[in-house]
N, C-alpha and C positions, 0 to 999 in steps of 0.2 A: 385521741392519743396525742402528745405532747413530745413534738421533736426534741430530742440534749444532742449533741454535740457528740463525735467517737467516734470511733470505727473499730473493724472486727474482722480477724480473720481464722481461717481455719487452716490446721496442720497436722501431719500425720506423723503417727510416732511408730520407730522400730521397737521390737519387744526386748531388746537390745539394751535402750535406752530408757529414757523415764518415762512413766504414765501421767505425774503432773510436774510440773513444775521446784524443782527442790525438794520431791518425794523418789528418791530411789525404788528401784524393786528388781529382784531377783529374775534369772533369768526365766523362762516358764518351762513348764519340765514336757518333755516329748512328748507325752500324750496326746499334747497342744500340737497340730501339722505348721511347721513354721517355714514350710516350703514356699519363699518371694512375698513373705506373710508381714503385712504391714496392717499395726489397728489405726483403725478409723477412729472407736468410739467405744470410749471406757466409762462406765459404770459405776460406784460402789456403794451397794443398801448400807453395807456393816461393816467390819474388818475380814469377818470370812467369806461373806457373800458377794463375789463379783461377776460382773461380767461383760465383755468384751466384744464388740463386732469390728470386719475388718473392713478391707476397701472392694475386696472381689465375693463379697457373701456370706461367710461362716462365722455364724455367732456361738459363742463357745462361755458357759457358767462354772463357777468353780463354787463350793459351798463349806470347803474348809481352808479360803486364804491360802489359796494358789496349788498346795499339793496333788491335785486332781481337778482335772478339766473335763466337760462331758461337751461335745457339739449336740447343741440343740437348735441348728437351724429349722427354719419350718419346711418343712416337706411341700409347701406349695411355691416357696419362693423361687421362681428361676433364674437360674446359675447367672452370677457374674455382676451382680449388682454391687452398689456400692452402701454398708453399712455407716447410714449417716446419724443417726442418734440412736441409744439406747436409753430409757427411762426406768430405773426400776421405780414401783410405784411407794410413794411414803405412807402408805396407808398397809398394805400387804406385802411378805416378805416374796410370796412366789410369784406376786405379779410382776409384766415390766412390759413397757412396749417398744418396739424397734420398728425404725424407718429406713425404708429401701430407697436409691438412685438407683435408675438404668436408664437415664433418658440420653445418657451419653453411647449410650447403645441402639440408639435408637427408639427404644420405651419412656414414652411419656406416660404411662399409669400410674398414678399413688401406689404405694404399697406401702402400709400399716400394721403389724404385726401384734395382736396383744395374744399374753401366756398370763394363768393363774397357776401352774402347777411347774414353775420352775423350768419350763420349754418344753414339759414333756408334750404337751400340745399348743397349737398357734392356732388363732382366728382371726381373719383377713377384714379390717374393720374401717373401709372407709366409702361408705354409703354414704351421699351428699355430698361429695368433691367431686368436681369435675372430671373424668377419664382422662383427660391430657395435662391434670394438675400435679407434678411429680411433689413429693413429698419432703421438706428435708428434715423437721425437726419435730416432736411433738413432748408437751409437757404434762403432768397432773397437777392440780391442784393443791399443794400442800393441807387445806382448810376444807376441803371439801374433796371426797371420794366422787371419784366419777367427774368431774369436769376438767375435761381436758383442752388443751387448746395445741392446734398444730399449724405450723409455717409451711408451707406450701413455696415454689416457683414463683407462684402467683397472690400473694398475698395469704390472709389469715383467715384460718375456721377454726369453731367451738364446738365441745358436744357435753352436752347436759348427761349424757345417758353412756357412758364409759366406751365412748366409740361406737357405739347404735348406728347413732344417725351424724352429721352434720350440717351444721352451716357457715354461711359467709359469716365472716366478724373485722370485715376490711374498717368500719369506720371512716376515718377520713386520713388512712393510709394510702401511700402512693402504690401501685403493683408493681411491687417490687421483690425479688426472694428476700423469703425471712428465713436467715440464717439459724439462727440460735434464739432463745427464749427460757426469761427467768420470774417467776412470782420472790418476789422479795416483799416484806411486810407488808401483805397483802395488793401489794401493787404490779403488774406484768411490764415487765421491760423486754424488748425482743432488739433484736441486731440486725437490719438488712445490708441485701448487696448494695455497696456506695450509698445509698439515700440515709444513713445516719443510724441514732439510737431513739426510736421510740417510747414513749413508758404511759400505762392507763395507770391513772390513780385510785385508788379506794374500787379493789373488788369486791368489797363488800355486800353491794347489791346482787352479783351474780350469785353470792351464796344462801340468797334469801326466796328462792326457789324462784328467778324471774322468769325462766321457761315453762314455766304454770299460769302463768299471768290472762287472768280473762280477760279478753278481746273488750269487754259491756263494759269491764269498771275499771273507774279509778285507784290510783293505788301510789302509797307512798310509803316507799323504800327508810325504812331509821339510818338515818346519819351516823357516822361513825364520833366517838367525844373525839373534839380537835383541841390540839396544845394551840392555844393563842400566841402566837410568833408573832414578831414585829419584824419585817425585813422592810431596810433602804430601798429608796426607787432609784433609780438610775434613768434619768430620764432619756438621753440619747441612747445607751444602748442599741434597742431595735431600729433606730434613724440610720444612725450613722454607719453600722455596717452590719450583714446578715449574722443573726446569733438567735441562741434559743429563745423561746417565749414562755419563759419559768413563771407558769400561774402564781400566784400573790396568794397569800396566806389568807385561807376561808373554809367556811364548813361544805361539804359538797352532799346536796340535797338533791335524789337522783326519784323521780315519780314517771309514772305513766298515765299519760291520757290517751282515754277513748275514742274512739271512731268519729262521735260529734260533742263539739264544745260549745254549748247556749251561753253567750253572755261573760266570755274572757275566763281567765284564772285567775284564784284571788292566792299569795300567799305572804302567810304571816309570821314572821320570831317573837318569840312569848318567853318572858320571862317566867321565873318559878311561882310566881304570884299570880300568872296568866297575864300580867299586862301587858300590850303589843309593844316593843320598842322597834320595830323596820316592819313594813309592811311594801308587798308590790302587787300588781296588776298586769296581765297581759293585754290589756285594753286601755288606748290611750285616751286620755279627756283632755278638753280644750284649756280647763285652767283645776288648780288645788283650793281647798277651801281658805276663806278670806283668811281666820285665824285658828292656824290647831297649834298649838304649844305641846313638845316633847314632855313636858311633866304633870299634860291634862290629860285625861280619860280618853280623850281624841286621837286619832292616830292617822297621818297622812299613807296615802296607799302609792306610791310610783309609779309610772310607767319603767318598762325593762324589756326590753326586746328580747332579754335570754330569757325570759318566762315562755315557753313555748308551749303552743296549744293543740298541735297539731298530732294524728294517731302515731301511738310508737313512746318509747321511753326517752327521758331529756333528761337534762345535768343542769342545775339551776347551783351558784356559787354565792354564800351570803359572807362579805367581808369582814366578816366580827364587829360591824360597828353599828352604830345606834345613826338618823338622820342626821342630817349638818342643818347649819343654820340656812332658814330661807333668802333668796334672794332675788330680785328683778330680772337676771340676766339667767333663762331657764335652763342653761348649762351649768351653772353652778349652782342652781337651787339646791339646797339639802346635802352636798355634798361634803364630804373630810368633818364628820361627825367622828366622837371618841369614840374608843372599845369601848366592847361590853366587856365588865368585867369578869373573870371566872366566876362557875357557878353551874346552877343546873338551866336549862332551856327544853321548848320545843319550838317544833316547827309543824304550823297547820296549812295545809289548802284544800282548796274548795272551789269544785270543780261539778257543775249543771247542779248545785245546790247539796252537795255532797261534800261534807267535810270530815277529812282526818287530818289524824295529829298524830307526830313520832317525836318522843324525848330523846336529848343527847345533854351529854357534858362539854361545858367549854373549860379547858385544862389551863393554869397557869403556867407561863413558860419555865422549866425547873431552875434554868440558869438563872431568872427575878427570884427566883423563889431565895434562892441561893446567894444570894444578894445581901439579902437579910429584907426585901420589901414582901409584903404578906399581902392576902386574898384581901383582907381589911382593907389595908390601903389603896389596892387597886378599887375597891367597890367605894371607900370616899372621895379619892380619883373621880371617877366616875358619876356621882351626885354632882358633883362640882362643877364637873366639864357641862351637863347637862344643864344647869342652871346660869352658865355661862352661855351656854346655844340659843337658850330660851330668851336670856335677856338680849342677844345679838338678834334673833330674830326679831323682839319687838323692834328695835333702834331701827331696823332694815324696813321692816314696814310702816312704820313709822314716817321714815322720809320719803316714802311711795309715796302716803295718800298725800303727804304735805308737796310734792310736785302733782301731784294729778291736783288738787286743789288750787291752787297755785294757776294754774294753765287754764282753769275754769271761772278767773276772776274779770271782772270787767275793768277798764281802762278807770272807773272810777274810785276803785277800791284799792286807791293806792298804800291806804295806812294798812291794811290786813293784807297787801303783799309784803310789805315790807315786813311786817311782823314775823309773815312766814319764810320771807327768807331769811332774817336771823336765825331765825329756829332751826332750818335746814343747812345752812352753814356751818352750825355749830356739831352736826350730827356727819356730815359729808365732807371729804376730802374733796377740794378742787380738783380740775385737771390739770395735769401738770408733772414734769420731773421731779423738782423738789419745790413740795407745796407742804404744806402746813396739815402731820397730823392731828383728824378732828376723834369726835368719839366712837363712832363706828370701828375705827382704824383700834383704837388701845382695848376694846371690848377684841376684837381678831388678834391681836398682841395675846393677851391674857389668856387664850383660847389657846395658843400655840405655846404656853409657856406650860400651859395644867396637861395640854395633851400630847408633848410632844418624846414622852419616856413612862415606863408604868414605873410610879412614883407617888409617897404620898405627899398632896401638896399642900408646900410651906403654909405658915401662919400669915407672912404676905401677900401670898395669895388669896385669900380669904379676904382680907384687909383689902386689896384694891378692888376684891368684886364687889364689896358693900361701897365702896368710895363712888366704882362706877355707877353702882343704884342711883345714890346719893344724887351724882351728875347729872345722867339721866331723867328727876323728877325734875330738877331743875330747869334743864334744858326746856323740856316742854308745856311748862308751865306758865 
């Protein structure tokens, strides 16, 4: 989960007063005991279905918008607690579950309440929480019936099974009470005390049955289609003073591996033609082969330390982009490669010699769309940038071997050094402030010029990558 930035607090309303916000409502008519009677926690499935819990216990449904109230507390709940969330369920109209506090009285128990028939009955549902883990919030599912998730005192638990059983679902949250709790387009935000706003991104994988998941095998989760965003880096940001760590726009590829892992994880993005354009490796090697080029049959595999091999399910993030060009300096090898451009993909790995594969769509951002730049242009974008990477890679390699040769020359072979240091002069920028850009330097120019907006690129464009061919033959020649 992913700290944002906020805070939260909770408030009680007289019945007096409003239930939300700029929403009036009428007084409630006696039926209702409004003897020192303050709600806690309001409700609403419908316009006539509501219902209401208070601060000292008595949760009360109405079923025709307000003119008749029934108290349906549960007959097991002991007197005096404090009605902290009520959920009707968005799946069934008589379902709804309510959470009890009494630890201000001295009870630290959960108390869990689910109804299927409108309260006429209540069943006490929190098997898997700790006995001293007081309860304050619980949610359903919006996408999926039966999976609920509930904020505790003490952090977060899940349940696959409509309040069965639970478990922990802390992740790499602080313990801290979780206030309140919301699935918004399929992502769970929750509120804690002081420690902030947390949010999981893409539930998607808990709806794809992952508390079924066999122990023995591997298993990869379909990705959800992602809009291909372009968001600004801001580079200080996280330096200069504590702020959120807002993940970067990528497809989030979520698998589980087995008990034992022979020989690393391999994974791969495949174009709709199947050809590989990013590939990574949870196993590191000592070096990359001599020459694979982005637009051969070859495909370089990475090291990634977020490829994890270890038992239990992982979150692996692929940046939309294709490799960068190679380079000397193993930090920057491969790296600030173009999008891909929209279009269909999958994602394969393979895992003790076991490979699967889940399809996804990559979405073009609607605002480019809106632009007037099209799927076309992004995908000749894209040819382009790649065929710029490819020739940036040779030029990079290129002036390797001519220093590794270079260094391997005898004191006697003064004219084949000097030949090569022309060659590699002409290819390498000196060191220095302001030194004389060579050709390496306007091949990374042109790379930043094709890649730096989705755009179709100019007719100049084109013209100086054939220029720099041009150069290129020359140089080495």
């Amino acid at each position: 989960m992913k700290a944002r930035a906020g805070r939260s607090s909770h408030r009680t309303l007289r019945l007096s007063k409003q239930i939300n916000r700029c929403v009036p409502v009428r007084r409630l008519p006696t039926i209702l005991p409004v003897k020192s009677f303050i709600l806690q926690s309001i409700r609403y499935a419908n316009r006539l279905l509501k219902r209401v819990g208070s601060n000292d216990g008595p949760i009360h449904v109405t079923r025709d918008g307000g003119k008749n109230w029934k108290d349906v507390t549960p007959k097991k709940l002991p007197k005096g607690g404090r009605v902290d969330s009520v959920e009707p369920s968005p799946h069934q109209p008589g379902k709804a579950i309510v959470t009890v506090l009494r630890y201000q009285l001295g009870d630290w128990k959960p108390y869990i309440f689910r109804t299927i028939d409108y309260g006429k009955s209540w069943k006490l549902i929190t098997k898997g929480i700790p006995t001293d883990y007081p309860v304050r919030v619980v949610r359903e599912d919006p996408d999926m019936e039966g999976l609920l998730y509930a904020g505790t005192e003490f952090g977060m638990f899940i349940s696959f099974n409509d309040g069965t059983s639970w478990q922990a679902f802390q992740q790499n949250l602080p313990v801290t009470p979780i206030t309140d709790i919301k699935v918004h387009r399929k992502e769970l935000a929750i509120s804690t005390m002081g420690r902030g706003i947390y949010v999981l991104d893409n539930l998607r994988t808990l709806h794809q049955n992952l508390h079924k998941q066999n122990p023995k095998e591997v298993t990869l989760y379909k990705p959800q289609n992602t809009i291909r965003y372009r968001y600004p880096t801001f580079r200080d940001v996280r330096t200069a003073v504590p702020s959120p760590k807002y993940p970067r726009p990528s497809v989030i590829i979520d698998y589980f591996s087995p008990d034992s892992v022979i020989g690393g994880i391999e994974l791969s993005i495949r174009d709709e033609a199947g050809k590989v354009i990013r590939s990574f490796t949870s196993k590191a090697t000592a070096s990359d082969s001599v020459i694979n080029l982005m637009s051969s049959n070859q495909s370089i595999s990475l090291y990634s330390d977020n490829l994890k091999n270890s038992r239990g399910t992982h979150r692996f993030r692929w940046d939309l982009k294709h490799s960068g060009a190679w380079d000397k300096d193993i930090k920057k090898r491969y790296q600030g490669g173009p999008y891909a451009a929209p279009g269909n993909y999958s994602v394969q790995i393979r895992i003790n010699g076991k490979t699967t594969a889940k399809n996804f769509e990559l979405l073009a951002d609607p605002r480019v769309l809106k632009s007037g730049v099209t799927n076309e242009d992004m995908k000749k974008q894209e040819i382009l940038a790649l065929q710029i990477v490819d020739l940036l890679t040779t030029a990079k390699k290129k002036a390797q071997e001519i220093e590794q040769a270079m260094n391997k020359l005898t004191p006697a072979q003064q004219n084949t050094r000097a030949k090569l240091a022309n060659m590699k002069s002409k290819l390498v920028r000196e060191k220095g402030r302001y030194t004389k850009v060579k050709f390496i330097n306007q091949v990374e120019y042109l790379q930043w010029i094709v890649q730096r907006g989705d755009q179709l690129p100019g007719q100049d464009a084109y013209e100086r990558f054939n220029e720099l061919k041009v150069l290129y033959e020359g140089i080495i020649r």
